[in-house]
mmCIF file of the N, C-alpha and C atoms, coordinates in Angstrom:
data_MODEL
# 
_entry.id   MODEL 
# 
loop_
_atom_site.group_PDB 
_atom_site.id 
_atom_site.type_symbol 
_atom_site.label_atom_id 
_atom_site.label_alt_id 
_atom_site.label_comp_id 
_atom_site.label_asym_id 
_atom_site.label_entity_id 
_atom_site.label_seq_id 
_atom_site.pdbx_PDB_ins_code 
_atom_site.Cartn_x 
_atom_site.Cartn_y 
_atom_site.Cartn_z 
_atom_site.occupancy 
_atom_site.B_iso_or_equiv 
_atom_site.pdbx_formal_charge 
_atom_site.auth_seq_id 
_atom_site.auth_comp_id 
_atom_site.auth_asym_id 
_atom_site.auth_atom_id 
_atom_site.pdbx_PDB_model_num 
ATOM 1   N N  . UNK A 1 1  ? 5.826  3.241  0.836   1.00 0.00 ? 1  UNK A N  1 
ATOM 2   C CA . UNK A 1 1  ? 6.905  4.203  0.929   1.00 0.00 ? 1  UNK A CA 1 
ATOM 3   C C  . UNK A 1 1  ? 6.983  5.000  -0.367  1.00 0.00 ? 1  UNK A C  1 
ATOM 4   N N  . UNK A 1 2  ? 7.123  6.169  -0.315  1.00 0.00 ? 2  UNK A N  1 
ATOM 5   C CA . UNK A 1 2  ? 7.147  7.129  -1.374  1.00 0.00 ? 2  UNK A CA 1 
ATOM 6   C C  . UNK A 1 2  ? 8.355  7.655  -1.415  1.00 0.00 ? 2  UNK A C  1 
ATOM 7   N N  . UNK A 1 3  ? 9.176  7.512  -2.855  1.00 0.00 ? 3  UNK A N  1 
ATOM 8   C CA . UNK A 1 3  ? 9.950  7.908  -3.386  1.00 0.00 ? 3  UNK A CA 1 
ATOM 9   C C  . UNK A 1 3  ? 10.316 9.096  -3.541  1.00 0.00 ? 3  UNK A C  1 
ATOM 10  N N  . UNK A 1 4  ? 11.139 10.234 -3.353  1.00 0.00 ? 4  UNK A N  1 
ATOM 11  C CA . UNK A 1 4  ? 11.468 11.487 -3.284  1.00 0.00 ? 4  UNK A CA 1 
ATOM 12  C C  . UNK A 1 4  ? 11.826 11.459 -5.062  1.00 0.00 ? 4  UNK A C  1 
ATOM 13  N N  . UNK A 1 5  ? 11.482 12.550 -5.607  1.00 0.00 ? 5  UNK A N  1 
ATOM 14  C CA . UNK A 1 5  ? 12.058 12.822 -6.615  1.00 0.00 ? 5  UNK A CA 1 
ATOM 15  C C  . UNK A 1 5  ? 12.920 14.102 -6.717  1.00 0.00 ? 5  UNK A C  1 
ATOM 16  N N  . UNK A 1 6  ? 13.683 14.082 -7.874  1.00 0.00 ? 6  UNK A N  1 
ATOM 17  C CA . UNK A 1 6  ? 14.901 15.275 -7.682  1.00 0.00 ? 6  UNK A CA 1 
ATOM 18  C C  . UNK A 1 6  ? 14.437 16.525 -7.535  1.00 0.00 ? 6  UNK A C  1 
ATOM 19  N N  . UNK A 1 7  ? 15.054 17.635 -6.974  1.00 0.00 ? 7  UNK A N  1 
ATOM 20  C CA . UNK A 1 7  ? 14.904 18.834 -7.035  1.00 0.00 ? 7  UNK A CA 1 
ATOM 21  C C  . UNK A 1 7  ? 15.247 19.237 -7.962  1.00 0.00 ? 7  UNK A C  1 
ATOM 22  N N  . UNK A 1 8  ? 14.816 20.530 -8.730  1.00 0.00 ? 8  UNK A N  1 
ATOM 23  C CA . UNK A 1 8  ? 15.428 21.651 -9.642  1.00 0.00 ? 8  UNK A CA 1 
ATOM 24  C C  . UNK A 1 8  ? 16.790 21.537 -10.076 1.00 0.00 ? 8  UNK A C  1 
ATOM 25  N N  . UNK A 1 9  ? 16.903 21.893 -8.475  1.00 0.00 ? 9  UNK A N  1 
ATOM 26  C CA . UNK A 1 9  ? 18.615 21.661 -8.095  1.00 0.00 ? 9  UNK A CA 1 
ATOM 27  C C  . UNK A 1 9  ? 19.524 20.907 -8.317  1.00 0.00 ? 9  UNK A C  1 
ATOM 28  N N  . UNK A 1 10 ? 18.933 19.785 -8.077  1.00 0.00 ? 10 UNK A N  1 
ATOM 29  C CA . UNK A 1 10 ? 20.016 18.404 -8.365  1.00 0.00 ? 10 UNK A CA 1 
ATOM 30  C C  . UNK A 1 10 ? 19.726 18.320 -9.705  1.00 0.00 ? 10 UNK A C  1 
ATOM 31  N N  . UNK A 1 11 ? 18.839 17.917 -10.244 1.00 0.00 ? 11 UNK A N  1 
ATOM 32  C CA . UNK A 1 11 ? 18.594 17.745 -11.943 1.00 0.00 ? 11 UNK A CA 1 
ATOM 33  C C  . UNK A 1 11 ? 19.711 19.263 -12.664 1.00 0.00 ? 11 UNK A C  1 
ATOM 34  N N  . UNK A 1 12 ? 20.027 20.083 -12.113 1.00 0.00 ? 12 UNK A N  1 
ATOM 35  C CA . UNK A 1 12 ? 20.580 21.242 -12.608 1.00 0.00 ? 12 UNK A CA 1 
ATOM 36  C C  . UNK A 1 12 ? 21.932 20.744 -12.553 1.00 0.00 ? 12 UNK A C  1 
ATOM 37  N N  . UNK A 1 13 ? 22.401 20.225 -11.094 1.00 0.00 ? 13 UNK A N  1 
ATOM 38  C CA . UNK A 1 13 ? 23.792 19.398 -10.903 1.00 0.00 ? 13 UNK A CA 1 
ATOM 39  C C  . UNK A 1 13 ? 24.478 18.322 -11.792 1.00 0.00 ? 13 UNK A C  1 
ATOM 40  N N  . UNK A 1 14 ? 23.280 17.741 -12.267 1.00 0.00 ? 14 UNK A N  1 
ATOM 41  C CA . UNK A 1 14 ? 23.374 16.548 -12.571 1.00 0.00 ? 14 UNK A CA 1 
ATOM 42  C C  . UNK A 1 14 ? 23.899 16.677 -14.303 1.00 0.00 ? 14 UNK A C  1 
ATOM 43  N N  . UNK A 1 15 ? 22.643 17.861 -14.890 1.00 0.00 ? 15 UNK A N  1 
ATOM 44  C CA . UNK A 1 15 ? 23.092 18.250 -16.330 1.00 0.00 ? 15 UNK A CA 1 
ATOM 45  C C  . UNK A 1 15 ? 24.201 18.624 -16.301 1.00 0.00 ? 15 UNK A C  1 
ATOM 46  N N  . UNK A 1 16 ? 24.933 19.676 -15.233 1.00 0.00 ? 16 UNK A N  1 
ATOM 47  C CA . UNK A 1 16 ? 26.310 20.656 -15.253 1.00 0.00 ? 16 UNK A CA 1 
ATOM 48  C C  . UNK A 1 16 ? 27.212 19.344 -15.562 1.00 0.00 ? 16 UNK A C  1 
ATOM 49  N N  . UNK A 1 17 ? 27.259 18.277 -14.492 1.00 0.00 ? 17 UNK A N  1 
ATOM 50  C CA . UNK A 1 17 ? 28.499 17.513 -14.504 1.00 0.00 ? 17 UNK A CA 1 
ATOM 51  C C  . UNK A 1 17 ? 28.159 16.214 -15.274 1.00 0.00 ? 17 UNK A C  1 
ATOM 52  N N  . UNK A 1 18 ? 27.109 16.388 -16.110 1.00 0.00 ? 18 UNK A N  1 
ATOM 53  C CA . UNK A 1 18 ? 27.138 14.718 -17.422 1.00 0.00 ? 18 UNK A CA 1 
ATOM 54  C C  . UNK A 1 18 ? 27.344 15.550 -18.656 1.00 0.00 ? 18 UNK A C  1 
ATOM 55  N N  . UNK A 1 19 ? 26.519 16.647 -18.574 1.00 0.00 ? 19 UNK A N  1 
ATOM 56  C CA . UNK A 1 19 ? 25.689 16.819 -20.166 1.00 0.00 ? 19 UNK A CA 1 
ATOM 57  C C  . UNK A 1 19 ? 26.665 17.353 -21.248 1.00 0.00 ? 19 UNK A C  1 
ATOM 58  N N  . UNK A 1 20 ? 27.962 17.511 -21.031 1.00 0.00 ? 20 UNK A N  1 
ATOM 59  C CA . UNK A 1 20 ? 29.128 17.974 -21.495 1.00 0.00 ? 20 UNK A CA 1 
ATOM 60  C C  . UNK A 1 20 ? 30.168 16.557 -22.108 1.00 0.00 ? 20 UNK A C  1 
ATOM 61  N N  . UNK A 1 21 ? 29.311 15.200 -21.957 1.00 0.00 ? 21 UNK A N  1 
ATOM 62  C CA . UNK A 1 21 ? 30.513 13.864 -22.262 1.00 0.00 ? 21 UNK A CA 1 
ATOM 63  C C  . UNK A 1 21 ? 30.014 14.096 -23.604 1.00 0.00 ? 21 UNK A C  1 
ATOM 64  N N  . UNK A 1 22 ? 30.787 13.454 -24.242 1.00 0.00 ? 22 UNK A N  1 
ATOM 65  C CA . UNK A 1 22 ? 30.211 13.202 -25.548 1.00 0.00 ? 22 UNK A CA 1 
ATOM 66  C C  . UNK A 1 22 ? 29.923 11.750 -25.982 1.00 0.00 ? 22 UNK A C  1 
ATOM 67  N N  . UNK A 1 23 ? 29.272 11.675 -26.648 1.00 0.00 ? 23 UNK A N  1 
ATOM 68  C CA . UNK A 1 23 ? 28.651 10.338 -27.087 1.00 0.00 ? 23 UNK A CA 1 
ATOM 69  C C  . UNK A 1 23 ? 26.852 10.411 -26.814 1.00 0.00 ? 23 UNK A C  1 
ATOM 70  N N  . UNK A 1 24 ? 26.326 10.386 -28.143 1.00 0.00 ? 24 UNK A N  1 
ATOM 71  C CA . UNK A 1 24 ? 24.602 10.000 -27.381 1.00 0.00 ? 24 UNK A CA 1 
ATOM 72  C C  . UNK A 1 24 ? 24.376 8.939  -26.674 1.00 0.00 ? 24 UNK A C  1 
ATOM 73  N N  . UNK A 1 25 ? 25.108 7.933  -26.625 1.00 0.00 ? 25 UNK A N  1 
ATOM 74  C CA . UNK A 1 25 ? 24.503 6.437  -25.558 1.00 0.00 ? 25 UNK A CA 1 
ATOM 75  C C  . UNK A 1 25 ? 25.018 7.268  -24.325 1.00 0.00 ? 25 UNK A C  1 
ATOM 76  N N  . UNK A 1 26 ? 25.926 8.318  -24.148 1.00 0.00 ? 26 UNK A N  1 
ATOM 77  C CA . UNK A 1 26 ? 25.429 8.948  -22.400 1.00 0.00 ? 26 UNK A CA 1 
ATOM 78  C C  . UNK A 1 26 ? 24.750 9.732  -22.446 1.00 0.00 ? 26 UNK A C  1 
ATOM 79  N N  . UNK A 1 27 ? 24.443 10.518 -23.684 1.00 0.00 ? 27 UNK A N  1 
ATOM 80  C CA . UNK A 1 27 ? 23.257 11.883 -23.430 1.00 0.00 ? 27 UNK A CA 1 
ATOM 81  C C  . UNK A 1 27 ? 22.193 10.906 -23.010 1.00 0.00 ? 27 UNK A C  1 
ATOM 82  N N  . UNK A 1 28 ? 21.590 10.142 -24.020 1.00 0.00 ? 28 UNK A N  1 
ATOM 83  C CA . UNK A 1 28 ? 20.328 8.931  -23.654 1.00 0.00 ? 28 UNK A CA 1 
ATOM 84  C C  . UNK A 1 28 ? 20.428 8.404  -22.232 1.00 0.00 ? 28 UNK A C  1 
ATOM 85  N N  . UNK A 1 29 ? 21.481 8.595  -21.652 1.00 0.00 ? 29 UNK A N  1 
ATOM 86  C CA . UNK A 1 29 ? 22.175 7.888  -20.030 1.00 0.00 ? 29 UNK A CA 1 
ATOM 87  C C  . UNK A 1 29 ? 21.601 9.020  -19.142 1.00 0.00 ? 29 UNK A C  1 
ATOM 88  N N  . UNK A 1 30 ? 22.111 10.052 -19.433 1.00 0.00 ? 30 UNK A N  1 
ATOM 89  C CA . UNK A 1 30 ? 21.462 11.326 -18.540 1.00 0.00 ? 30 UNK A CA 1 
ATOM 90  C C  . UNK A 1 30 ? 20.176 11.579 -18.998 1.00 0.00 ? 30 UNK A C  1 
ATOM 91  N N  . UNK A 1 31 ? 19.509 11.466 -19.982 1.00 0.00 ? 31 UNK A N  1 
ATOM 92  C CA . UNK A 1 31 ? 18.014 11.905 -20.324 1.00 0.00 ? 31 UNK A CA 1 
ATOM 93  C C  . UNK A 1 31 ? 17.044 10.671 -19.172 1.00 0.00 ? 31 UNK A C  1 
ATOM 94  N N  . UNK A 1 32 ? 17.957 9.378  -19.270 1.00 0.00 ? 32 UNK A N  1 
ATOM 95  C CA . UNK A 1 32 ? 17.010 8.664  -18.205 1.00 0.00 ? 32 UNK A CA 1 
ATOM 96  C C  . UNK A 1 32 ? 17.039 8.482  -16.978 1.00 0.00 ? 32 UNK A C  1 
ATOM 97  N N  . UNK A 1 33 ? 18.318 9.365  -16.605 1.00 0.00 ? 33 UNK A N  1 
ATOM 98  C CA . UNK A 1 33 ? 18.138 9.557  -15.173 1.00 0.00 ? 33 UNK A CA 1 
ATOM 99  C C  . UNK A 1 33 ? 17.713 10.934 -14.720 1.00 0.00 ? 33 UNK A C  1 
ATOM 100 N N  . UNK A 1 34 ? 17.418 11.564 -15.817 1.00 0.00 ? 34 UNK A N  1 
ATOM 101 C CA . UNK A 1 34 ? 16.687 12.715 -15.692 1.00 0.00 ? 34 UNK A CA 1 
ATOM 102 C C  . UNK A 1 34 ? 14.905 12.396 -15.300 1.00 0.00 ? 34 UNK A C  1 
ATOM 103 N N  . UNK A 1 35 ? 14.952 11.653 -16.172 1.00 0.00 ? 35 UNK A N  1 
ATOM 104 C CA . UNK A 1 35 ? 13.468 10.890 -16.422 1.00 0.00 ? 35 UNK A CA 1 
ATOM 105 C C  . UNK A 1 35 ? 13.105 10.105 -15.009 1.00 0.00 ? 35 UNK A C  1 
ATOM 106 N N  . UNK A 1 36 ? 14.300 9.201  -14.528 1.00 0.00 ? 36 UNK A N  1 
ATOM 107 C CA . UNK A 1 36 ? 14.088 8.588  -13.221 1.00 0.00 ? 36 UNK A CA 1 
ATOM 108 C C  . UNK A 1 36 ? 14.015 9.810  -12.036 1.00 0.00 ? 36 UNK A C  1 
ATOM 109 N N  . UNK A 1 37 ? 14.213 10.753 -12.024 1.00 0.00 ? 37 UNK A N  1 
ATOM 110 C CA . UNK A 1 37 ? 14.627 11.944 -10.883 1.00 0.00 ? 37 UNK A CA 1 
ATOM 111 C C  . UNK A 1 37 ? 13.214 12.423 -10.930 1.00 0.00 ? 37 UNK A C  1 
ATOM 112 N N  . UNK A 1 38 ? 12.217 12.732 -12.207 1.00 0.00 ? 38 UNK A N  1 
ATOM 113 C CA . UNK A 1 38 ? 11.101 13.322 -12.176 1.00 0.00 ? 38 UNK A CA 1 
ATOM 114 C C  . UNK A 1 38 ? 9.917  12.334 -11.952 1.00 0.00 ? 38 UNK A C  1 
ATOM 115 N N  . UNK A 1 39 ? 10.346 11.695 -12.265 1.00 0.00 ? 39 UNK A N  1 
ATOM 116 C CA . UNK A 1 39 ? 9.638  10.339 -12.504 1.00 0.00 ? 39 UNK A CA 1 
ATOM 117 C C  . UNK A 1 39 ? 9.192  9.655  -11.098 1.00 0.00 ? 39 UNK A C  1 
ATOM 118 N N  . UNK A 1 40 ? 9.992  9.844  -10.384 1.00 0.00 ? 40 UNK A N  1 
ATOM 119 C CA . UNK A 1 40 ? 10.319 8.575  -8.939  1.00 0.00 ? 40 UNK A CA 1 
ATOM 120 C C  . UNK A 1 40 ? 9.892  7.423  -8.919  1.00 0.00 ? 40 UNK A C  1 
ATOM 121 N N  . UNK A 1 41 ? 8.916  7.081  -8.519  1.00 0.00 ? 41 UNK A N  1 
ATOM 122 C CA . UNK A 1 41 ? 8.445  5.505  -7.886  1.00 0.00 ? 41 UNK A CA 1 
ATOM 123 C C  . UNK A 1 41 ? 7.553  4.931  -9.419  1.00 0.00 ? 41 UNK A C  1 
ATOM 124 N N  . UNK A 1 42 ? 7.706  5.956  -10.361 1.00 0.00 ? 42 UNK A N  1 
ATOM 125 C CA . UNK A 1 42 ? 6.509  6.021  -11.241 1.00 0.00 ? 42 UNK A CA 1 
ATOM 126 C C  . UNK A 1 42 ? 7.117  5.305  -12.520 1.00 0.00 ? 42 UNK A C  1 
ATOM 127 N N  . UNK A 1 43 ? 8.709  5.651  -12.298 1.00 0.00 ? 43 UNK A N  1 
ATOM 128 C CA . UNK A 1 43 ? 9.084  5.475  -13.835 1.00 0.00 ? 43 UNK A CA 1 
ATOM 129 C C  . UNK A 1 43 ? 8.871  4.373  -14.614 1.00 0.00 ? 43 UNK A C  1 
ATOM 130 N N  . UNK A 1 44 ? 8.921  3.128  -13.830 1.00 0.00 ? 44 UNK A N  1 
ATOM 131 C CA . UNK A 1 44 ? 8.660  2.005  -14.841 1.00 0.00 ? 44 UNK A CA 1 
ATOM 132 C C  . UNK A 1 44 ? 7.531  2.083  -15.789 1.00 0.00 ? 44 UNK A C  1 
ATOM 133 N N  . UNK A 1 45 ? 6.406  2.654  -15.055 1.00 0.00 ? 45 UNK A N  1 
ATOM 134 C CA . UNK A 1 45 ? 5.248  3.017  -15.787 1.00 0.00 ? 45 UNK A CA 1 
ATOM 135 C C  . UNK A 1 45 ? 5.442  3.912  -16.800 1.00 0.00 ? 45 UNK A C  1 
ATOM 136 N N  . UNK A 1 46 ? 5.971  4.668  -16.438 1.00 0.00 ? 46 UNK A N  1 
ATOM 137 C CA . UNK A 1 46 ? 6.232  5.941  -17.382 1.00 0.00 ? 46 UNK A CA 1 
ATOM 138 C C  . UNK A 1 46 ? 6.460  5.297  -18.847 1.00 0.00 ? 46 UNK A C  1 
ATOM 139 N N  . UNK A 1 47 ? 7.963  4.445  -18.354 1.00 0.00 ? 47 UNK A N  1 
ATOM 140 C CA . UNK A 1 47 ? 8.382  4.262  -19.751 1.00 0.00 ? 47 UNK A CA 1 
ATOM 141 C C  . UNK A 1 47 ? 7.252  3.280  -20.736 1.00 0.00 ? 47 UNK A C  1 
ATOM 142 N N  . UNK A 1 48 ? 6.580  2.206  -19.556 1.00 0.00 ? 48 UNK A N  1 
ATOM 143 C CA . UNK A 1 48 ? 5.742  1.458  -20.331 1.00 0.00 ? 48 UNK A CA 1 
ATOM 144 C C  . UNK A 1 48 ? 4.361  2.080  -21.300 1.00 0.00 ? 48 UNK A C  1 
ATOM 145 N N  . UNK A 1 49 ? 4.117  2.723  -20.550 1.00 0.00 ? 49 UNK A N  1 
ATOM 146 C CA . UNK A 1 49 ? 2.937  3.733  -21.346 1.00 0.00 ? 49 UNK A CA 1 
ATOM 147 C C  . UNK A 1 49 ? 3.405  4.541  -22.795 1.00 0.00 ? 49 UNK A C  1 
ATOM 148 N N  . UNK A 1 50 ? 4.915  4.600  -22.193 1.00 0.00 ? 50 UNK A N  1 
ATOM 149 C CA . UNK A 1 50 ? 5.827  5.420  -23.612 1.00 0.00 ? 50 UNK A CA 1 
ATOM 150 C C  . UNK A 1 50 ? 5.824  4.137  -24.502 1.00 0.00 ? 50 UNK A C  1 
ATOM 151 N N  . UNK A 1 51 ? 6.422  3.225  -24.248 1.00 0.00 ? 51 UNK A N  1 
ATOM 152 C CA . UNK A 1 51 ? 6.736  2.243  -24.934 1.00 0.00 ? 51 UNK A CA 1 
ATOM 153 C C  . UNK A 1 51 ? 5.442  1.706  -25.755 1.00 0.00 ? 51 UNK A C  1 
ATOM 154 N N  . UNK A 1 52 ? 4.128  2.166  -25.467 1.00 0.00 ? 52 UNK A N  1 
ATOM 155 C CA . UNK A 1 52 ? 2.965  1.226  -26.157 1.00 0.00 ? 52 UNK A CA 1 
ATOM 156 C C  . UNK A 1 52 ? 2.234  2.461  -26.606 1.00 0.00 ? 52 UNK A C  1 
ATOM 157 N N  . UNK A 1 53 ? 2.874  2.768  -27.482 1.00 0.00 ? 53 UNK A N  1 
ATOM 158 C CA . UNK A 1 53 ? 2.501  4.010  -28.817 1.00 0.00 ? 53 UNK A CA 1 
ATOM 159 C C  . UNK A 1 53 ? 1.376  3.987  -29.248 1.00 0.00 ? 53 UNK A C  1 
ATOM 160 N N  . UNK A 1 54 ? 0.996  4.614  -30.270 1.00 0.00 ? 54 UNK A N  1 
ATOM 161 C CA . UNK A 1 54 ? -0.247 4.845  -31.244 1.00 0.00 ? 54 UNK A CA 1 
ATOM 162 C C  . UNK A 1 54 ? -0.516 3.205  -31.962 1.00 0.00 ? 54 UNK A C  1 
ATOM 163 N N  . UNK A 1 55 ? 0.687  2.513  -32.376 1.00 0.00 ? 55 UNK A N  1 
ATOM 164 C CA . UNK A 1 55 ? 0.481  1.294  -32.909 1.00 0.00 ? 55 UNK A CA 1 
ATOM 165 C C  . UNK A 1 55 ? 0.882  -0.105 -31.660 1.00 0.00 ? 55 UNK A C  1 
ATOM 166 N N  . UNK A 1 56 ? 0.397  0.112  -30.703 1.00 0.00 ? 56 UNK A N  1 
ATOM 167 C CA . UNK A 1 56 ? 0.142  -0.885 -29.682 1.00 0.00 ? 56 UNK A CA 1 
ATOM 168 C C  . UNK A 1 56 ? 1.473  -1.494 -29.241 1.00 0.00 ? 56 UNK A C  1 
ATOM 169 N N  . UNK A 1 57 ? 1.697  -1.993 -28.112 1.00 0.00 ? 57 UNK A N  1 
ATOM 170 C CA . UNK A 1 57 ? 2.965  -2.341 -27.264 1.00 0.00 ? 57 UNK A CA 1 
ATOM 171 C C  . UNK A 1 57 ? 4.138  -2.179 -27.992 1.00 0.00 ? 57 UNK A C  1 
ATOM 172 N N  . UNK A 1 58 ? 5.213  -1.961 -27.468 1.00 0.00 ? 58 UNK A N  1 
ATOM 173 C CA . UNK A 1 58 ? 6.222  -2.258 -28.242 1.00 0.00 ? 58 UNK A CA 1 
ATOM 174 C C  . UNK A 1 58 ? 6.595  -1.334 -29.264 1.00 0.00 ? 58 UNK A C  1 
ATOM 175 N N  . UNK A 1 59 ? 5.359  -0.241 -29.478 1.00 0.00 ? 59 UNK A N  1 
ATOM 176 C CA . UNK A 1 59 ? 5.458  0.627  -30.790 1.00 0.00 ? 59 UNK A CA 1 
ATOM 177 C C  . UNK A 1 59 ? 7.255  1.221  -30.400 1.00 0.00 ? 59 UNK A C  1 
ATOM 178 N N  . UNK A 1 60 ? 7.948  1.679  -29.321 1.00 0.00 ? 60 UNK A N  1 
ATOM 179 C CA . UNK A 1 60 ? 9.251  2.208  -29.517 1.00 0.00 ? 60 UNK A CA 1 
ATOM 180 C C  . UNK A 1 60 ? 9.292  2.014  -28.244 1.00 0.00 ? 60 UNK A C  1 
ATOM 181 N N  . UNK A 1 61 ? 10.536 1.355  -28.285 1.00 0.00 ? 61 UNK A N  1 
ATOM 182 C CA . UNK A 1 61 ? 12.061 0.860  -26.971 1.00 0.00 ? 61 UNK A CA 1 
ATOM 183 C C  . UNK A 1 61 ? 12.657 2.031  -26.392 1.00 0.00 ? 61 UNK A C  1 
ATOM 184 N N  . UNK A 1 62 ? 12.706 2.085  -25.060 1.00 0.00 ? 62 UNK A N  1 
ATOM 185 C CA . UNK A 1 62 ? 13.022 3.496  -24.167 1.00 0.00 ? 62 UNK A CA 1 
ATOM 186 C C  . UNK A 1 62 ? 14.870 2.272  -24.518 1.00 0.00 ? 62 UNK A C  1 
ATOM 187 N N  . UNK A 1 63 ? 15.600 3.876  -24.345 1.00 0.00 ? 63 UNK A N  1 
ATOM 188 C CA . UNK A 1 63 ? 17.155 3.076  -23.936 1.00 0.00 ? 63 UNK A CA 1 
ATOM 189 C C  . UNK A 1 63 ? 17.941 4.131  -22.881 1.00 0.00 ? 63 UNK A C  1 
ATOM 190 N N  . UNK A 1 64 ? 18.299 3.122  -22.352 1.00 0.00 ? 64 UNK A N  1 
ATOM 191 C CA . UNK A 1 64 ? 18.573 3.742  -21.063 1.00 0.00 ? 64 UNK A CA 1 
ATOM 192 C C  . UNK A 1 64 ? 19.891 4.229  -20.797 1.00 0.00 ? 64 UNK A C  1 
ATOM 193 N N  . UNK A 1 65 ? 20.552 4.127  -22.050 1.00 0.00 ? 65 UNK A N  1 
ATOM 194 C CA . UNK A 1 65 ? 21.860 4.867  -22.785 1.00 0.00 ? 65 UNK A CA 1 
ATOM 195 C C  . UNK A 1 65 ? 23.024 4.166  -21.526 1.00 0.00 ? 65 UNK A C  1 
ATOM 196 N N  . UNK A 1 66 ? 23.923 4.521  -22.101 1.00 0.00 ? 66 UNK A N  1 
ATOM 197 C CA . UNK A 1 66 ? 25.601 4.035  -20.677 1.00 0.00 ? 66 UNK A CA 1 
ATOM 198 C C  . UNK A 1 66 ? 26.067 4.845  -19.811 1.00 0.00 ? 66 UNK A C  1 
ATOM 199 N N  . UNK A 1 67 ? 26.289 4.443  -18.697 1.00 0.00 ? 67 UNK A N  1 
ATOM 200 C CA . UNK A 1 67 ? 26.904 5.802  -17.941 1.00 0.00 ? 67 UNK A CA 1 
ATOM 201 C C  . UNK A 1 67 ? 27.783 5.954  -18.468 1.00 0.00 ? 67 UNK A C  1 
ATOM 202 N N  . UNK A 1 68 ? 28.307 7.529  -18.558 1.00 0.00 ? 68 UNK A N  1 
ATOM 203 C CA . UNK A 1 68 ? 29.861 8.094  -18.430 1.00 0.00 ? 68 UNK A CA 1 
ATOM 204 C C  . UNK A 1 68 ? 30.934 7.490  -17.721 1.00 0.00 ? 68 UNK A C  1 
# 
């Protein structure tokens, strides 16, 4: 089963009604559900490949910030 990822649209929705809270642990909150929307079925990977840098696993921790 394949995962739909967000439209334009919704990712556009989504910035209008988060990207205005304040605090970075929710900007970091919306950057990863931004990331999950483009991402779809993929993201775990995504982040793991992010996560194992130039200096091998672990090189830097994705955070998945707090909801609003």
């Amino acid at each position: 089963m394949t995962e739909k990822v967000m439209t334009p649209e919704q990712i556009k929705e989504l910035i209008l009604q988060y990207g205005g809270i304040d605090g970075d642990h929710h900007k970091q909150w919306l950057i990863d559900q931004i990331l999950r929307g483009v991402t779809g079925e993929h993201y775990d990977v995504t982040v793991e490949q992010w996560n194992h840098g130039e200096d091998g696993p672990n090189t830097y921790e994705w955070d998945i910030g707090i909801a609003p």
